[in-house]
N, C-alpha and C positions, 0 to 999 in steps of 0.2 A: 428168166429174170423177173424177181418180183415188181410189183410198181408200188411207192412210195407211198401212195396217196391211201387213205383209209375213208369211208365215210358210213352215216348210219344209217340204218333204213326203219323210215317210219313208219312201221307197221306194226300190232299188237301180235305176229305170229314172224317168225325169222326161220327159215329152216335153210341152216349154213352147211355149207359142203367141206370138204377140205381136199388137199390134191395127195395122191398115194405115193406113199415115201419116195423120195430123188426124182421126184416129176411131177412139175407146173404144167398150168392149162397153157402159158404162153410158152413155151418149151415148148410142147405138143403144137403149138398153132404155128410159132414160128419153123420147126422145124418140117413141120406138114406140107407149109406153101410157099416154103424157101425164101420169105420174108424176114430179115434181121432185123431186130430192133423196135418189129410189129407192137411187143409192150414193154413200152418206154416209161421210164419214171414220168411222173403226173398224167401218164393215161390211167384209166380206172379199169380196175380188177371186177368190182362186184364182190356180193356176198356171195357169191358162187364159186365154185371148181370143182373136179372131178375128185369122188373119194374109191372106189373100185369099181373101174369101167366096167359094164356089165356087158356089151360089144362093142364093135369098132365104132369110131366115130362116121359119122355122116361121110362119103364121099362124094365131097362136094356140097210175151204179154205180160210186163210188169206184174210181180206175183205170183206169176205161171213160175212150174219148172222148168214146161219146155218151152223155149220161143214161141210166139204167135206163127212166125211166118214157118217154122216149121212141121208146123198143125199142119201150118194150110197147104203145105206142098203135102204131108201124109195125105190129104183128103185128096188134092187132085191125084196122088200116086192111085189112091183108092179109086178113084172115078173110072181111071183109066183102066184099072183090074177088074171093073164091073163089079162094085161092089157098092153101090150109091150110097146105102144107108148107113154102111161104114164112114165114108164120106165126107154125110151131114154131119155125122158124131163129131169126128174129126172138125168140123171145119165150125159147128156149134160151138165147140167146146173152144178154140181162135177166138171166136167172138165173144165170148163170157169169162172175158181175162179178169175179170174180179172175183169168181172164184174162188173158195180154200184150196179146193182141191181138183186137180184135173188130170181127168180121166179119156185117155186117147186111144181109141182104138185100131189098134197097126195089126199086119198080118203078124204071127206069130203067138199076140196076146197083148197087153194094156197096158200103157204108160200109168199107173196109181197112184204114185209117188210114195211107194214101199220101196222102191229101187235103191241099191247102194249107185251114186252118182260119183262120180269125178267132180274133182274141184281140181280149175286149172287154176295154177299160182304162179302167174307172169313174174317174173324177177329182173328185179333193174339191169339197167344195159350196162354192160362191163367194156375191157379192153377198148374202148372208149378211143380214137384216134384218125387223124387225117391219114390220108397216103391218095397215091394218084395212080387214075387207072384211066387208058389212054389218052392223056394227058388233061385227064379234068379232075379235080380236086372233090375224091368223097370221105363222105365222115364213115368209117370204118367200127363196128363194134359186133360184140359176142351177143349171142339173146340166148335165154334158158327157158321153160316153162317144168314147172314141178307139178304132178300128180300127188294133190294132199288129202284127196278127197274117200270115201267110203268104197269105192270100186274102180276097177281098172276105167282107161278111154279104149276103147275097140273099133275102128271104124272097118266094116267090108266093102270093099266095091267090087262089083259086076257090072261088065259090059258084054252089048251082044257083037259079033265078030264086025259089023259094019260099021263102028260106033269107036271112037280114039279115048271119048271118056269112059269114067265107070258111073255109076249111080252107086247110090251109098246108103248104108244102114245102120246104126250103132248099138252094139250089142251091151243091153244093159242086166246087169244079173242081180238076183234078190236072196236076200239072206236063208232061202228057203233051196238055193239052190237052181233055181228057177232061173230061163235067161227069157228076156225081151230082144225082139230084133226091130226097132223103130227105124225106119223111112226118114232121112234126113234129108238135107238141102244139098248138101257136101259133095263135091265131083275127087276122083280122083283121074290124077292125067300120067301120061309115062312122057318124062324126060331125057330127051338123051344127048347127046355132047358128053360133058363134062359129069356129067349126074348117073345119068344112062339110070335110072332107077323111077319107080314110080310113087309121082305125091299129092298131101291131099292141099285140092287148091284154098285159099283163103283161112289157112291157119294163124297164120301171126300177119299183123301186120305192125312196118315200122313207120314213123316218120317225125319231121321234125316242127314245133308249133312256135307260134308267139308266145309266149306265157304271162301276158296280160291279157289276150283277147282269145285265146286257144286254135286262134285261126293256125289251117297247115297252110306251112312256108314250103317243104318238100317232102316227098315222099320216095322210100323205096321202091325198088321193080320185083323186088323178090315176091313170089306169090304163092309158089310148092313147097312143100314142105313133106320129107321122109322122116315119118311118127316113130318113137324109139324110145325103149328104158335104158339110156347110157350108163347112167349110175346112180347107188343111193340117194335120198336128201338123209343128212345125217340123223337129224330129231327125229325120233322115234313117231314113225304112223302106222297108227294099227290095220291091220292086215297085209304090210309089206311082202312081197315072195320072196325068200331068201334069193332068188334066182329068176330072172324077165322069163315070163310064159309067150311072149308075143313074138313075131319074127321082129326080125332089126334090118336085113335088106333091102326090103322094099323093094322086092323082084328085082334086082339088079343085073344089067344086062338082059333082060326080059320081057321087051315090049307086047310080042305076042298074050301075055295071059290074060285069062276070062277073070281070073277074081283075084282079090289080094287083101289080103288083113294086116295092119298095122294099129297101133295107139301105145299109149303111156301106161306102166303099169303103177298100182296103187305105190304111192312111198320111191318114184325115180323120176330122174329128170330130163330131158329131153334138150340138146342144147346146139347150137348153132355155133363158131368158130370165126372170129372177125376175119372179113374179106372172103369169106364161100360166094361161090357165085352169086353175084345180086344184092346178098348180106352187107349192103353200105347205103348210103344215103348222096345224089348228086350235089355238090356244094354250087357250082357254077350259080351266079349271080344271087349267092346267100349272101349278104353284107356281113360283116363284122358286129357281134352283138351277144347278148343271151336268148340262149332259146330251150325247148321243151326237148328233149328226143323222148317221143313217148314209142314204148313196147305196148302193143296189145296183142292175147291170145282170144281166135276165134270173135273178129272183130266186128264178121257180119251174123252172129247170131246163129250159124248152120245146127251147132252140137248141141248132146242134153246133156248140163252138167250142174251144178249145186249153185256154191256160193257166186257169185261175180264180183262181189266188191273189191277182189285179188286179180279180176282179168287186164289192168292194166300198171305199168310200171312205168317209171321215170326219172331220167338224168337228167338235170337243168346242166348248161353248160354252156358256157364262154368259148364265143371263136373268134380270134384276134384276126387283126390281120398280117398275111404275109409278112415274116422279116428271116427266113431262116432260105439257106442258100437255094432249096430247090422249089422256093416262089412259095411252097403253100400255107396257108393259115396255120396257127395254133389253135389246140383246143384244150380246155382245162373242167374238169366238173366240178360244179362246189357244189351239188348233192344229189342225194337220191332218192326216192320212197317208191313206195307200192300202196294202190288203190286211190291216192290221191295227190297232185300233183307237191311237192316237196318246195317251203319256203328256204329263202336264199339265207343263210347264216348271217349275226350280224358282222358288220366290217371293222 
């Protein structure tokens, strides 16, 4: 069932999905998690939906390219490898974020800023809706992030057998054919319950703000995330693979392994499904009011990736109070944007 409500996104780049003949994302989501009615007229769709799944869905220094604090964990990586003077390059190079250009020296070979980078493109929160989950009232909704950038996201981790996380390095490749393996901040962890798969920690984070003061009211618990090319973004980006080169399960059922690769490839989008474990927000003692639910990808900085002014997305949205039989709130969005938070229509 489609949902009613349409709205625009204020952004000077739109790259819209659409769902592949006789099958919605909400079809696919309600019938995934035996939830009826998951999207309900005046919950919000998004500019997003699947247009040819590419595999299965999820089961379950200002100026600098790359972050400051990402330098500076390459240099202590380096410190650690005995490599000092590697190091100081690295951790010089943190400290001289005014810079044009910055040059980091990781094992493999140099961050230059020749690199084809990834740009993540957060996209507004969709299927947008309450429901309760052991008996507490949370706001439920879908998150995507699109890869619109010049080169795949790749992240590897490795861990030694003693060790439950992985450490992490993201493989950046150069139009010469050339790859970088850069030293990143990034853990990956394995999962298991519901998941049983392994993710990287601190990818997206959600939560929800004041949107007069930007202060957060609540936030989610979700924190792992299984990196994946689901499917197309429709709008044409140059260097898409007809076909995802990256794995999609994310070691699944796998705890044992020593390494694992996952990311987004150039031109697909990566998408999450309202109400996946954690995937909601706790409403308990939110009052009735407007608030932010903002999406961000990659919120502490860990990755090397392009533009940013796309890292964050945003529903403004109205949550009533209780009047409907099973006690909980409404919610309603009156809009959305990406990169900057979205004024209220007038009335």
């Amino acid at each position: 069932m489609r949902s009613s409500m349409t709205r625009p996104v204020s952004s000077s780049r739109s790259y819209l999905l659409r769902d592949p003949p006789g099958i919605s994302i909400c079809t696919i989501t309600s019938s995934w998690f035996g939830m009826r009615g998951l999207c309900q007229p005046g919950s919000a769709r998004g500019p997003l939906a699947p247009r040819a799944r590419a595999a299965p869905r999820h089961p379950g220094c200002p100026r600098a390219p790359v972050p400051c604090r990402t330098l500076i964990a390459m240099a202590a990586r380096s410190s650690r490898r005995r490599t000092p003077i590697v190091a100081l390059v690295a951790l010089g190079t943190a400290l001289a974020g005014t810079l044009g250009v910055v040059v980091a020296a990781v094992a493999g070979g140099a961050v230059t800023g020749a690199e084809l980078m990834p740009d993540l493109r957060q996209e507004p929160p969709a299927q947008v809706a309450v429901r309760q989950d052991d008996g507490r009232p949370v706001l439920v909704f879908r998150s995507a992030v699109a890869n619109v950038g010049q080169g795949p996201l790749v992240v590897n981790g490795r861990r030694e057998r003693d060790r439950r996380t992985m450490d992490a390095t993201q493989e950046l490749r150069r139009a010469d054919g050339s790859v970088v393996q850069a030293p990143i901040s990034a853990r990956l962890k394995y999962q298991p319950g519901w998941h049983s798969h392994w993710h990287v920690l601190g990818f997206n984070r959600f939560d929800l703000r004041d949107p007069s003061t930007g202060a957060r009211v609540a936030l989610s618990n979700k924190v792992g995330f299984c990196l994946g090319s689901r499917y197309q973004v429709t709008a044409e980006v140059p260097g898409t693979p007809a076909s995802p080169a990256i794995n999609h399960n994310c070691g699944r059922h796998l705890p044992g392994l020593m390494r694992m690769r996952m990311g987004i490839d150039v031109g697909y989008v990566d998408d999450y499904a309202a109400f996946v474990e954690f995937q909601y927000i706790d409403l308990t003692g939110v009052r009735p009011g407007r608030y932010l639910l903002a999406h961000q990808s990659d919120p502490d900085g860990h990755l090397v990736v392009g533009d940013r002014s796309d890292d964050t997305a945003y529903a403004l949205i109205d949550l009533t109070a209780p009047r409907r039989a099973d006690g909980l709130p409404g919610v309603a969005v009156v809009a959305t944007s990406v990169g900057s938070p979205p004024m209220a229509p007038p009335s």
